[in-house]
C-alpha positions as CSV (number, residue, x, y, z in Angstrom):
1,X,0.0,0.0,0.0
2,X,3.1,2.4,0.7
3,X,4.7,1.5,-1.7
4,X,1.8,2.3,-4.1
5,X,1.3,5.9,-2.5
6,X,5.1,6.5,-3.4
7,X,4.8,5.7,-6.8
8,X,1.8,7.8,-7.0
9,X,4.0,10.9,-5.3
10,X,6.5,10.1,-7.4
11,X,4.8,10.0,-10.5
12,X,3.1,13.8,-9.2
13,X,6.7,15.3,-8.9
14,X,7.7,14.0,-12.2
15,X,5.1,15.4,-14.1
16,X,5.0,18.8,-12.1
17,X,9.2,18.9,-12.5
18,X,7.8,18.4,-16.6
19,X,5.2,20.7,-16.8
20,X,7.2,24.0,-15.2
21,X,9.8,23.1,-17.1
22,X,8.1,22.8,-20.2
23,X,6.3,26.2,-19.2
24,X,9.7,28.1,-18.3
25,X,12.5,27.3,-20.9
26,X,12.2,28.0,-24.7
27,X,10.4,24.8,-26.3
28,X,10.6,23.7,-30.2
29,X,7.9,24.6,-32.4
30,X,6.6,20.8,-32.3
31,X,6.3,21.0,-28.6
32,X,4.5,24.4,-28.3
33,X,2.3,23.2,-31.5
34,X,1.3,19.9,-28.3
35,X,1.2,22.5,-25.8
36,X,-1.1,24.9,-27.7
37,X,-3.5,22.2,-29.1
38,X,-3.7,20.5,-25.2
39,X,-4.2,23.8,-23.8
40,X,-6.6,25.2,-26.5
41,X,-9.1,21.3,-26.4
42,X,-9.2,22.3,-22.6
43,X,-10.6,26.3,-23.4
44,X,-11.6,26.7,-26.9
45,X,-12.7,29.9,-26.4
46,X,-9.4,32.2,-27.5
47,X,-10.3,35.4,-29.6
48,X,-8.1,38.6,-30.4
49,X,-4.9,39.5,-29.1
50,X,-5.1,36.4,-26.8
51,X,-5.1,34.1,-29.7
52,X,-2.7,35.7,-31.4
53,X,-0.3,35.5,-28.8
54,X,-0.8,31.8,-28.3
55,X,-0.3,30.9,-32.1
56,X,2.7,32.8,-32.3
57,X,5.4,30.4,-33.7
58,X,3.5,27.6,-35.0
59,X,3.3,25.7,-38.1
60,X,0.8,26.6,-40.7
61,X,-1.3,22.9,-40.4
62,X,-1.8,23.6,-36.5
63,X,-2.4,27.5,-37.1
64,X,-4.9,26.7,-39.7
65,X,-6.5,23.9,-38.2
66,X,-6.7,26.5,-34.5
67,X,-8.2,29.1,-37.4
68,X,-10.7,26.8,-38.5
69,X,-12.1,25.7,-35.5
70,X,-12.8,29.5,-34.6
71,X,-14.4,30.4,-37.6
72,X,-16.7,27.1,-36.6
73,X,-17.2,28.3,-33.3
74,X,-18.0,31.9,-34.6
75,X,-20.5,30.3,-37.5
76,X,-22.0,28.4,-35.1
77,X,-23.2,31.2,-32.6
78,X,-24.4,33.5,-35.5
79,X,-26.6,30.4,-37.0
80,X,-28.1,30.2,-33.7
81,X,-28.9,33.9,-33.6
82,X,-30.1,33.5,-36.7
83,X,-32.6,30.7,-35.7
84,X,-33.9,32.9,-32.6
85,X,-34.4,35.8,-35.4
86,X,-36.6,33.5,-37.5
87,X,-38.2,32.5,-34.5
88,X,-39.1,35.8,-33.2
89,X,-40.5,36.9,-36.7
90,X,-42.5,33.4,-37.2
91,X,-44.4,34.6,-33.5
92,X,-44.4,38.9,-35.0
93,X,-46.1,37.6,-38.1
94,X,-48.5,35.1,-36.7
95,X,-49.3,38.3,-34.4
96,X,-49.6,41.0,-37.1
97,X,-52.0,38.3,-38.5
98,X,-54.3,38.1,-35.2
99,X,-54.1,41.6,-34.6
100,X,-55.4,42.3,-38.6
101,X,-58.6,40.0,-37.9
102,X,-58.9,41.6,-34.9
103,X,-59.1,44.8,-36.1
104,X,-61.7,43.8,-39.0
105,X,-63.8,42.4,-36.3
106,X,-63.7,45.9,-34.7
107,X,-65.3,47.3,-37.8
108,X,-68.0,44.7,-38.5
109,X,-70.6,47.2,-38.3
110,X,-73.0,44.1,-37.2
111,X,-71.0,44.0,-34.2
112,X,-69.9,46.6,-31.9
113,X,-67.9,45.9,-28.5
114,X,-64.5,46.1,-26.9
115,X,-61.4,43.7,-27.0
116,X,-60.4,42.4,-24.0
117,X,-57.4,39.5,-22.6
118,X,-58.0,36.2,-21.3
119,X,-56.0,36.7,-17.4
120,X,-56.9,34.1,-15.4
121,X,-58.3,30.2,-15.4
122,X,-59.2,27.7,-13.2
123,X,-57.5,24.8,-13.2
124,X,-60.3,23.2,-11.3
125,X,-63.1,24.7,-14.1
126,X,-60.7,24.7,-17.1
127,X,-63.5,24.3,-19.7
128,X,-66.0,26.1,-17.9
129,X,-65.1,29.9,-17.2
130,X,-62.2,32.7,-17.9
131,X,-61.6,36.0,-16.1
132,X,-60.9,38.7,-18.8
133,X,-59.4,42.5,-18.1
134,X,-62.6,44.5,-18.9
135,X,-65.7,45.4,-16.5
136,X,-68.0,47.8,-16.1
137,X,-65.8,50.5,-15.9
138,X,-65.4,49.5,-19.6
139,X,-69.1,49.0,-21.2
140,X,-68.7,45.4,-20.6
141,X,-72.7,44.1,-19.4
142,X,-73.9,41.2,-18.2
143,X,-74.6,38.3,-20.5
144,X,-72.9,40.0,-23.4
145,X,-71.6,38.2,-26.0
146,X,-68.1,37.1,-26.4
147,X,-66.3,35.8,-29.3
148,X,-63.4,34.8,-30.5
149,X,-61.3,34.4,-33.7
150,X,-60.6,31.1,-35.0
151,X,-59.2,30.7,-38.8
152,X,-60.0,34.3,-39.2
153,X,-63.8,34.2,-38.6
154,X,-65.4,35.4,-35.8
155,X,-67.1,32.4,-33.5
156,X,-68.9,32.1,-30.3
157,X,-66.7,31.5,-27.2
158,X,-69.5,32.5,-24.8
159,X,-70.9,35.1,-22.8
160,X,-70.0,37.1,-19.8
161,X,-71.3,35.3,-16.3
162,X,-70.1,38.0,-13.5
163,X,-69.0,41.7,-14.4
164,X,-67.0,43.7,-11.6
165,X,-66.2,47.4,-12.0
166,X,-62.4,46.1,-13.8
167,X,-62.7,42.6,-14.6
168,X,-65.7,40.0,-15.5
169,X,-66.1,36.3,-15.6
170,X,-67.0,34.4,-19.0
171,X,-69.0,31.2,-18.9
172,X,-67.6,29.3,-22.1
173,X,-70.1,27.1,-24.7
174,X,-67.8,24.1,-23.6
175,X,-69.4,24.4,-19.6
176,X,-71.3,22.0,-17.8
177,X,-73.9,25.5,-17.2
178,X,-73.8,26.9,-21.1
179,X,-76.4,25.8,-23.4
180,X,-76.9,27.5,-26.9
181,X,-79.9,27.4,-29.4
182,X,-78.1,26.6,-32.6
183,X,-79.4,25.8,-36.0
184,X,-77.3,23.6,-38.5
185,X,-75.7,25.5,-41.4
186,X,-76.8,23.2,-44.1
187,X,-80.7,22.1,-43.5
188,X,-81.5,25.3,-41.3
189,X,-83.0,22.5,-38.1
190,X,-82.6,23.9,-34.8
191,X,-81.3,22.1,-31.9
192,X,-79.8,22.7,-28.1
193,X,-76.0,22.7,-28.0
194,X,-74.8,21.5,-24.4
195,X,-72.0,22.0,-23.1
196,X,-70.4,19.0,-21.3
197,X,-67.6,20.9,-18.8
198,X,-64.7,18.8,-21.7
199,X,-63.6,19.4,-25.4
200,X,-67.0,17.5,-26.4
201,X,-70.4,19.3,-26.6
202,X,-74.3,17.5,-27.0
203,X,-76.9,18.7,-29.9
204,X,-79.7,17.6,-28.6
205,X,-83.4,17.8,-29.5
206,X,-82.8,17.5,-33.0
207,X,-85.8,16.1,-35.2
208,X,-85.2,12.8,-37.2
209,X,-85.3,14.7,-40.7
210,X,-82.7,16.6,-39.1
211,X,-80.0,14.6,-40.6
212,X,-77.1,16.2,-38.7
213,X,-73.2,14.9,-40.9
214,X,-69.9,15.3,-39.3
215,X,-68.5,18.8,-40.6
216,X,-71.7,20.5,-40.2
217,X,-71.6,23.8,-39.1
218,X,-73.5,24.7,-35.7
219,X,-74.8,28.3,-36.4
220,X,-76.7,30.5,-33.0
221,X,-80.2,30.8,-34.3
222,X,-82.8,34.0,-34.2
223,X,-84.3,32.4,-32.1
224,X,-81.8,32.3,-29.5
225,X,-82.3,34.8,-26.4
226,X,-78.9,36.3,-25.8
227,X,-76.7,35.6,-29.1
228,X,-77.0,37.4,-32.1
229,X,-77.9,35.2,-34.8
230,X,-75.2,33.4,-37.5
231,X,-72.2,33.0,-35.4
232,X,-70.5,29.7,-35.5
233,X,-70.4,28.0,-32.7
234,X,-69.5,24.3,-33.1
235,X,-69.4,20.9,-36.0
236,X,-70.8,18.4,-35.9
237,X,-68.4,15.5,-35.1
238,X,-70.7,12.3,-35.0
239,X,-73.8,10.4,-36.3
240,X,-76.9,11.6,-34.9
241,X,-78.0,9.2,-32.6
242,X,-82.1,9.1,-30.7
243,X,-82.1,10.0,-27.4
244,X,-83.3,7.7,-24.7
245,X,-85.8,9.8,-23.0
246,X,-87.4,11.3,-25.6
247,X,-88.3,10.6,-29.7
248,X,-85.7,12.8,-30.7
249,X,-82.0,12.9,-31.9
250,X,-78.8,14.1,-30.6
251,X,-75.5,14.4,-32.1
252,X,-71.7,14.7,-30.6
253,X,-70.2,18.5,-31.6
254,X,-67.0,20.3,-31.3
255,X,-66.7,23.5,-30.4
256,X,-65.3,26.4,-33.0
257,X,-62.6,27.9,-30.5
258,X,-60.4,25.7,-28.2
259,X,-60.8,26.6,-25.1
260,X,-56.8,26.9,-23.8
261,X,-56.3,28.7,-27.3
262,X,-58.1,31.7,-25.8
263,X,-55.7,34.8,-25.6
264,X,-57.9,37.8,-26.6
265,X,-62.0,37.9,-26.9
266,X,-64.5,40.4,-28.1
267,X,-67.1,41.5,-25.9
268,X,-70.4,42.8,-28.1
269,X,-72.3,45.3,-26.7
270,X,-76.2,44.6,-27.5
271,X,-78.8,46.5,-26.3
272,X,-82.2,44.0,-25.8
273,X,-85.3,45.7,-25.0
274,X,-85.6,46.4,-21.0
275,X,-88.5,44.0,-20.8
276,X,-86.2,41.0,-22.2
277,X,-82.9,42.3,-20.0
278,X,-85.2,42.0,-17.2
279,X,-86.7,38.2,-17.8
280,X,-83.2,37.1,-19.0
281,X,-81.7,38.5,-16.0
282,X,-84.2,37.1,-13.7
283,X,-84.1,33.5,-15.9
284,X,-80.4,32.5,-16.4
């Protein structure tokens, strides 16, 4: 075991005695070409008037091949920069693009309101309400409308639950409470679109000549109390199928807008008679 630890000491000293040695007195060219290319695999990072003074007297194959791995080094951070670049312009354009359909939503004369963020959800009620920025203070009313953009057109994400002087809840179409009188695109049949507190919602009381088809386009009806009528809410996504308890049909939907994909809404502004605010206060 001594003997083992001397060797070991030994072996120290030797290579200690080496190494200030080779660091003091004048070495060949080959040697400092070993010591520059040990030294330089252990910090790579060398630039200006510090690399210069470590290539100084060394052959052209190890200066060029110290050169090349720089100008690796250097190409390699400015693709990377690069890369964030593009990345940074994919997100501006994708926002210039939002913000243009906003903006032609905020001139749909059929439709006039205020913009307002998504700040807040519930884990615990993730398909069933959000908390936006706007109250009151800014014209936002109970049960207003809310919609969203989705491919460019405007569709129905919901309508506002509580209003507070700066901020107001929104009850979205996908919760267990929201319920919608819809009418399919294609045949013009009305049904009740149910929301089921997931990414699924229920068409229900759908005649049988109804004939709902995956893809079909879930339109809110005139008919309908608190929406105005032609937004998009949902597609269909199954086979109509008749309902247990009654001899109707219902049908599996979709909703239009993804409910985590909410970032900003609009908030209409309608102004229903006071005799219908008053019943649909009182009602809902």
């Amino acid at each position: 075991m001594n003997r083992e630890k001397d060797l070991a000491n030994y072996a120290l000293a030797f290579f200690a005695a080496a190494s200030f040695l080779l660091l003091v007195f004048p070495s060949t060219p080959s040697l400092h070409s070993v010591r520059l290319l040990f030294s330089y695999s252990l910090y790579p990072v060398l630039q200006g008037a510090r690399l210069d003074y470590r290539l100084r007297n060394v052959p052209d194959n190890v200066l060029r091949l110290v050169r090349a791995d720089q100008e690796n080094l250097r190409l390699k951070a400015e693709l990377a920069e690069a890369e964030l670049e593009a990345g940074r312009a994919g997100r501006l354009e994708a926002e210039n693009e939002r913000l243009a359909s906003m903006l032609a939503l905020s001139r749909d004369a059929r439709w006039r309101g205020t913009w307002a963020r998504v700040i807040s959800k519930s884990p615990r009620d993730w398909f069933g309400t959000v908390f936006i920025d706007k109250g009151t203070d800014h014209g936002v009313r109970l049960h207003a409308t809310v919609l969203a953009l989705s491919g460019g057109r405007p569709v129905l994400a919901g309508r506002v639950f509580e209003v507070y002087p700066s901020f107001s809840k929104v009850m979205l179409v996908t919760s267990e409470l929201s319920s919608v009188i819809c009418r399919l695109r294609s045949s013009g049949h009305e049904g009740m679109l149910e929301g089921r507190g997931s990414r699924r919602l229920r068409l229900g009381y759908l005649q049988e000549k109804a004939e709902p088809r995956p893809g079909d386009e879930l339109v809110t009806s005139v008919g309908g109390l608190l929406f105005p009528p032609g937004i998009l809410v949902a597609t269909v996504s199954g086979t109509a199928s008749r309902d247990a308890s009654m001899n109707l049909f219902a049908a599996e939907a979709e909703p239009a807008v993804e409910p985590d994909s909410l970032q900003e809404i609009y908030v209409v502004n309608m102004d229903f008679p006071a005799e219908i605010r008053r019943y649909s206060e009182e009602n809902l």
